[in-house]
N, C-alpha and C positions, 0 to 999 in steps of 0.2 A: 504494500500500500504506500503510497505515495502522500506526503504533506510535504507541506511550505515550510519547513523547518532550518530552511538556510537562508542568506543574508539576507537582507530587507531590500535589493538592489532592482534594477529592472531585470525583466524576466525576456529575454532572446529567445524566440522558439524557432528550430529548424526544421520542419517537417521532410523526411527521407532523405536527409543527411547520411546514414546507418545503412549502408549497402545490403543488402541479402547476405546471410555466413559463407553458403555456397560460393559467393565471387569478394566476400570482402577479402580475404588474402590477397587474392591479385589485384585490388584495385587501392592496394594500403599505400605502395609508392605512388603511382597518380595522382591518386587523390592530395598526397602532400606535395607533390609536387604545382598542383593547377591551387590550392588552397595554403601554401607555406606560412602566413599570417594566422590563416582560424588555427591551424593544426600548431603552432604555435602557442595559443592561447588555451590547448587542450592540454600540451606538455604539464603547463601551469600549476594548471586548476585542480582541486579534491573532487574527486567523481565520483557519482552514487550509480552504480547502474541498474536496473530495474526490468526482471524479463517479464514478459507478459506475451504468455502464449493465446492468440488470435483465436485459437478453441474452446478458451476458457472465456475470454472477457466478451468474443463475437465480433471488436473492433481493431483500429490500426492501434498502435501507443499514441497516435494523435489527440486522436479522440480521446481515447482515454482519457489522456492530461485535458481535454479541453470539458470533459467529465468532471473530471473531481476537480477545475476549480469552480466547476457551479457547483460544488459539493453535493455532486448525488451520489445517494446511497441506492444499489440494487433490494428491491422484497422479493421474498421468500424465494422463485424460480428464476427469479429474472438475470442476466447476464448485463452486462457495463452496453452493451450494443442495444439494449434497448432504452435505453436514455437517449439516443438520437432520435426517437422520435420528436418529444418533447422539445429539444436541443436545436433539430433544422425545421422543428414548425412555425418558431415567432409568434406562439402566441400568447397571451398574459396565460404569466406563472400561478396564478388561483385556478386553474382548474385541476379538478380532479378524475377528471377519465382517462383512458389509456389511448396514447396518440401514435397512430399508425399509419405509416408512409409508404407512397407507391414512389420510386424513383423511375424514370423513364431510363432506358439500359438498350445497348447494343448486345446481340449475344451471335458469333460466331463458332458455329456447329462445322468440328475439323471428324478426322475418320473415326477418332476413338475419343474425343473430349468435345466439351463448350470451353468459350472463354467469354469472360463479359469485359464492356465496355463501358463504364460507369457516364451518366450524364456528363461531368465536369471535360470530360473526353472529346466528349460530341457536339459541344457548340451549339446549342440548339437556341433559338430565339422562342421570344416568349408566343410571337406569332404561332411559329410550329407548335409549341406545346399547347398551346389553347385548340390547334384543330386537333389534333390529337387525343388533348382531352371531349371536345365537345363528342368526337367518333367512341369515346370509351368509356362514354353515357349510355351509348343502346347495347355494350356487353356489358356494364354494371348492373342494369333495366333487369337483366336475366338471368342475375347473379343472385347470392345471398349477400355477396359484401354492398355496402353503398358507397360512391361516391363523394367527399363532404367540399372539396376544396382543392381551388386550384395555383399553382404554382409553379413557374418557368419549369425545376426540376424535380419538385415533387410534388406529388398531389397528399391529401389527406384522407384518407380513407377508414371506414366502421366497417371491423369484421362481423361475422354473425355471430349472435350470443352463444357465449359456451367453448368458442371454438380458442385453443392455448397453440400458438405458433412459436419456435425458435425466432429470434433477433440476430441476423447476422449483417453487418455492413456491407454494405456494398466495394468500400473501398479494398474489405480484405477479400473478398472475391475473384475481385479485378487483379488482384497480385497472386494470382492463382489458377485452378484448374474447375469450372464451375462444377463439374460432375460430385466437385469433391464435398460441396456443401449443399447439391440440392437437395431439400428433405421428400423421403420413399414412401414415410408410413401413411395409414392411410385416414389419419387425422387431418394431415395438409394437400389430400387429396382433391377439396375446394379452392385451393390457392391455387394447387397445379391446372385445374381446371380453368380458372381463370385468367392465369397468365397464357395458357394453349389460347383461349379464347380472343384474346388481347394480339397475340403475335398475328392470327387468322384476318383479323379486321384489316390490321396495319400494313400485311403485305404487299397490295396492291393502292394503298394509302397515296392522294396528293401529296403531303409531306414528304414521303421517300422517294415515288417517283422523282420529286424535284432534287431532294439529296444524292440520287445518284448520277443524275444528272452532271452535278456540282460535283461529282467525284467524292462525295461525304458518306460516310458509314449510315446505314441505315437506322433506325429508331424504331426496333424489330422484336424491342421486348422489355419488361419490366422488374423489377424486385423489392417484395414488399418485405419490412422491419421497422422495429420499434418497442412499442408496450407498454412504456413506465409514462408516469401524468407528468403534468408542467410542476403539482405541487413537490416532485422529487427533486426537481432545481431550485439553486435560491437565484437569487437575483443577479447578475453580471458588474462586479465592482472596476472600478474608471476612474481610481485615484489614481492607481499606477499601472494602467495597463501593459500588456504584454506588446513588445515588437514579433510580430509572426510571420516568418517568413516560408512562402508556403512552392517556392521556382522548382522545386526540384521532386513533388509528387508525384507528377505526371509521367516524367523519364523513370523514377523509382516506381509508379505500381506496375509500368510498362517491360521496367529490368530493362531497360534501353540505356547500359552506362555509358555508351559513348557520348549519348547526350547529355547523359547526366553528367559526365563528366567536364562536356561543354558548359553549362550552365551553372557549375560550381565554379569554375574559374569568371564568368561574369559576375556571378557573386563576389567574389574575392576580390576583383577589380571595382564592382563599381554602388554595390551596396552597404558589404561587411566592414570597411575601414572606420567609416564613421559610427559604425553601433559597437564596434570594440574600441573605440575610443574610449567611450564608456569602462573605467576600469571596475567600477563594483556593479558590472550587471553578472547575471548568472545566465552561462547557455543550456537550455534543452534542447536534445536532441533525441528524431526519433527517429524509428527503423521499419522493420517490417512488427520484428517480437523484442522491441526494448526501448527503453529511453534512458536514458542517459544527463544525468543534474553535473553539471559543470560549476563548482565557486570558484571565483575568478583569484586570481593571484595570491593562493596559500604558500604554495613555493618559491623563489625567485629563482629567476634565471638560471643564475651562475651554479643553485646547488643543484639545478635537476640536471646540469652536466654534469660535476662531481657524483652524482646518483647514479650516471647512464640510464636517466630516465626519457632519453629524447626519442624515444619510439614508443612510450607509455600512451600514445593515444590508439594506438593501430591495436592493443588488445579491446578495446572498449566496442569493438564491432566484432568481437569475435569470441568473446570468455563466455 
């Protein structure tokens, strides 16, 4: 579990910063190489590192962290993935029902797997998502779920009474193999219903027709999650907010390090110089299954050569 229990400074957040294990070894020189400043400031720092496997909590370490500091707590069955409901609906914090999300999602079906494409992926204008939604009125119409609300990337959505779903993000889907977490049994057999239904309408949909047109991944399917009420959040504090920098999820859910690797050295050049200026801020960083609390300047320089600690950052992706 994770608290605030270090310095009182601004809080850095780097979302997929933390390569996959599988390629962090190879990617330990580059990355200090295209980053010699941050990784510099990691030599540093007292680090906490923090695993959190994707099975367990349902989410990326992003979310997580962007969880517990609205300081929600999961009940009884629920997993840390379904606080995102609540978290990307926006709506006031007094209600108390359980708020469940449809994301709009690309899914490509290869010989033996899915993979999905999370909306953040796809571009979608709010134009799109509104026909979209208005066509996903007359397979709601037929459903037991309802429709409640609409939204560029997600809608809001009422299951049927009774009915208890898993919570899994989207985002740790998309860094993955979808077979791996679609649910079989035959309690989510109205969901699966559902989204077949949803993929059937959309096929031959104006929206896509015109996206492939445009050479754009289609808008060919969906993925619902969530569960927990708004009253499991508190409110979002704005004395000292977080700098979040979020360049590098996209390349990281993709495992696309070349670009990721491009886009850490943009960083490096033309964002991070001025937020490590900041000497008492604290960086987070997050991975696929870790995060990582960075306090700035416990060591000095000169003794973490004396230590031979100037590769102490390259374990932090990988212990």
């Amino acid at each position: 579990m994770i608290h605030k229990d270090y310095n009182s400074g601004m809080d850095i957040v780097i979302s997929g910063i933390i390569p996959h294990s599988s390629i962090a070894s190879e990617l330990a020189k580059q990355a200090g190489k295209a980053a010699p400043n941050l990784f510099q400031r990691l030599q540093a720092g007292k680090d906490a590192v923090h695993l959190l496997d994707p099975n367990e909590t349902g989410c990326t370490p992003f979310e997580y962290w962007q969880l517990k500091t609205r300081q929600f707590t999961p009940l009884g069955q629920q997993n840390y993935a379904t606080g995102l409901g609540p978290l990307y609906a926006n709506r006031p914090h007094t209600q108390d029902q359980p708020v469940w999300l449809l994301e709009l999602a690309h899914i490509a079906l290869g010989a033996a797997s899915a993979t999905l494409l999370t909306a953040d992926d796809l571009a979608i204008s709010e134009a799109e998502s509104l026909a979209l939604f208005e066509s996903a009125q007359v397979v709601f119409a037929e459903s037991p779920f309802k429709l409640l609300q609409f939204d560029t990337h997600h809608w809001q959505v009422q299951l049927p009474e009774g009915l208890m779903l898993p919570s899994l993000s989207p985002n740790v889907i998309a860094s993955g193999l979808l077979n791996d977490w679609w649910p079989q049994d035959a309690a989510t057999r109205p969901l699966r219903h559902l989204l077949n239904a949803l993929q059937i309408e959309w096929h031959q949909h104006p929206v896509n027709l015109d996206r492939q047109k445009k050479g754009l991944p289609v808008i060919n399917g969906a993925w619902v999650f969530g569960g927990a009420s708004h009253t499991q959040l508190k409110p979002a504090h704005h004395s000292n907010p977080a700098k979040i920098i979020r360049d590098l999820e996209t390349a990281h859910r993709k495992q696309d390090w070349g670009q990721w690797l491009a886009t850490l050295a943009t960083l490096e050049r033309d964002v991070l110089p001025a937020l490590l200026a900041e000497k008492n801020s604290n960086l987070i960083l997050t991975g696929f299954d870790r995060l990582v609390v960075i306090e700035p300047n416990v060591i000095p320089v000169w003794l973490n050569k004396m230590l031979n600690r100037n590769q102490k950052w390259k374990n932090l992706w990988s212990q």
